[in-house]
C-alpha positions in Angstrom: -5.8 7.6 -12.4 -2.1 8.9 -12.9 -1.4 9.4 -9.0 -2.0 6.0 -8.0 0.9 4.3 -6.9 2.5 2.4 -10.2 3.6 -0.3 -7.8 1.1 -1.2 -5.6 -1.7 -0.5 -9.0 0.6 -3.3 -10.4 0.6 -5.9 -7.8 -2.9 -5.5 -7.1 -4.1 -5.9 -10.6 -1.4 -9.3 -11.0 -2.9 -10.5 -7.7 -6.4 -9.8 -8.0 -7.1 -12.4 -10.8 -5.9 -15.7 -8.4 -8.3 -14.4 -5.7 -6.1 -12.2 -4.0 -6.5 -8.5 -2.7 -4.2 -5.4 -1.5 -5.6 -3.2 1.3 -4.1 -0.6 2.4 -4.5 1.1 6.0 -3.9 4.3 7.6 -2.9 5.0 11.1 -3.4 8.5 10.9 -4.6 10.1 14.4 -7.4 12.0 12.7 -8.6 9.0 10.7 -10.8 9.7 8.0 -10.4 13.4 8.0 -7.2 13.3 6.3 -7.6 9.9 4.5 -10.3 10.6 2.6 -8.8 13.8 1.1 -5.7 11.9 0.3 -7.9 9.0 -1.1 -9.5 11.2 -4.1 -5.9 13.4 -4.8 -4.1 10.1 -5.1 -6.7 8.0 -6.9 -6.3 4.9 -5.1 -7.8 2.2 -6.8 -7.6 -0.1 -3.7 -9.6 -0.9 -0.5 -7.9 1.6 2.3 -9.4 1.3 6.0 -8.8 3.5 8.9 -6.4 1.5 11.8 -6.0 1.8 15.4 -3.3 1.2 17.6 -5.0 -2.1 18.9 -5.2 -3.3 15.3 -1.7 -2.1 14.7 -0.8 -4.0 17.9 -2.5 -7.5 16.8 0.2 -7.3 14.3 2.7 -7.3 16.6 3.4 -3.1 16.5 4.0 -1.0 13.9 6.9 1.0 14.4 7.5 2.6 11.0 5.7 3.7 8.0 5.6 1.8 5.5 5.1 -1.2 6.8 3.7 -3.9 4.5 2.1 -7.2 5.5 1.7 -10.2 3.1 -0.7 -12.2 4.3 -1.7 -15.4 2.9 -4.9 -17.1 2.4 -5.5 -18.5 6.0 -5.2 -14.9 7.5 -1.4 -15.7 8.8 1.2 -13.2 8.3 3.4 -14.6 5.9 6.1 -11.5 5.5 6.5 -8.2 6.8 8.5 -5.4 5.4 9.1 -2.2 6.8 10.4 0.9 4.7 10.1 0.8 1.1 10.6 -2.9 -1.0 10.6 -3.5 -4.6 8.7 -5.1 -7.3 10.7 -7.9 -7.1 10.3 -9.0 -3.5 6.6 -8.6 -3.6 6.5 -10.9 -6.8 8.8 -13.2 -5.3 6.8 -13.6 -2.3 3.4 -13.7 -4.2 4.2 -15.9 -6.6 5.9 -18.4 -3.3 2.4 -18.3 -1.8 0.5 -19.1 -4.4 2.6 -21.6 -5.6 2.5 -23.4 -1.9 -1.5 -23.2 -2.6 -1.0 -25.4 -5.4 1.8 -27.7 -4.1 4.0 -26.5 -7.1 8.0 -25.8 -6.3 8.9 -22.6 -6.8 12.1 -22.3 -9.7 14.1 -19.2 -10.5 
């Protein structure tokens, strides 16, 4: 599974074992059509799902691509990036939610 990306592979395996998840979606017009091809050539090892604009638009719009959602354990958006972020950010913001969950202070 060399295509997958290294970055979301990793924060889906650290977050996985404290009950989380990463889901990815596509907002591609011809939905599955072009997903699924890009599914098996990528080898995501992740949940993907098929948007619309009305989901896009409960999220208050997506106006660019990437844009990542962090959404903690109640469903509520909790950050929301768009363009690329680093490994760093995503850790940092992970390891603040589930930190909150355990009424723990956060120190770096």
């Amino acid at each position: 599974m060399q295509d997958r990306n290294p970055l979301v592979h990793r924060i889906q395996q650290d977050v996985q074992e404290p009950g989380g998840a990463v889901l990815g979606m596509s907002l591609d017009n011809d939905g599955w059509e072009s997903v699924k091809p890009f599914l098996l050539e990528k080898k995501m090892d992740y949940p993907i799902m098929v948007g619309s604009d009305q989901l896009s638009q409960s999220f208050g719009g997506i106006d660019s691509l990437p844009t990542t959602f962090v959404i903690d354990r109640d469903g509520r958006v909790a950050f929301v990036h768009t363009g690329l972020v680093g490994k760093d950010t995503y850790e940092k913001e992970i390891r603040s939610l589930l930190d909150s969950e355990r009424g723990t202070m956060i120190t770096d």
